[in-house]
Residue, then its C-alpha position, 0 to 999 in steps of 0.5 A: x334091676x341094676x344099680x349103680x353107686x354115686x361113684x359110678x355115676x359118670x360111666x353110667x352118663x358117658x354109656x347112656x349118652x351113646x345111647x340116646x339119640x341125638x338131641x336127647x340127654x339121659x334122664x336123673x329122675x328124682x321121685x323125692x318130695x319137693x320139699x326134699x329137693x328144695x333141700x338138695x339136688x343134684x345139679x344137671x350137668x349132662x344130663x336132664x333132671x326130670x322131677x317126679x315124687x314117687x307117689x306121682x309115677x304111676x300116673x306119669x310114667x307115660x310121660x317118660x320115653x321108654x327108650x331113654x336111660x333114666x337113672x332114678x334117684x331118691x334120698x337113700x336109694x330105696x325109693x328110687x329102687x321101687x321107682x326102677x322096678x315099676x319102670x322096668x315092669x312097665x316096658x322101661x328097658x334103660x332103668x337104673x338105680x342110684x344106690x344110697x340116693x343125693x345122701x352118697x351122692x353127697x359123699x361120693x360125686x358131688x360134696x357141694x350138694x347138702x346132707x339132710 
């Protein structure tokens, strides 16, 4: 499984959109509690923001294209990584994961989204 830090974000975004077909955006799926993105999320700025608590993915993943660039993400990285494995296990061949989560994203792209 790859991942990618907050900082790299964008690269990752500009090398998945030539990737996707047309029409489409990459996917940032977010496998945090809906209480947690309450809290904080990312803006979808280029990008589609697919919400999917990590206890949920199994059940949903067939939701997902196979095809499309997903960078999961979490609160510090660690279940966004499990999330990854499990997509890539299952056929998902355009997986990453955000390492550190929206807590680095918070300090390294984006310092208007909270810390909690």
């Amino acid at each position: 499984m790859i991942s990618i830090a907050p900082a790299q974000f964008q690269h990752w975004l500009q090398q998945a959109k030539t990737q996707t077909a047309p029409g489409a955006l990459p996917i940032v799926l977010d496998v945090r509690e809906p209480w947690e993105v309450q809290t904080a999320s990312v803006k979808p700025d280029g990008f589609e923001l697919r919400l999917m608590p990590m206890a949920s993915v199994s059940a949903r993943h067939l939701e997902l294209d196979r095809q499309q660039p997903i960078a999961c993400l979490c609160h510090h990285g660690r279940r966004s990584a499990q999330v990854a494995q499990f997509l890539q296990e299952n056929g998902f061949s355009r997986v990453v994961n955000i390492d550190g989560g929206i807590h680095d994203w918070s300090q390294q792209f984006d310092t208007s989204v909270p810390v909690y």
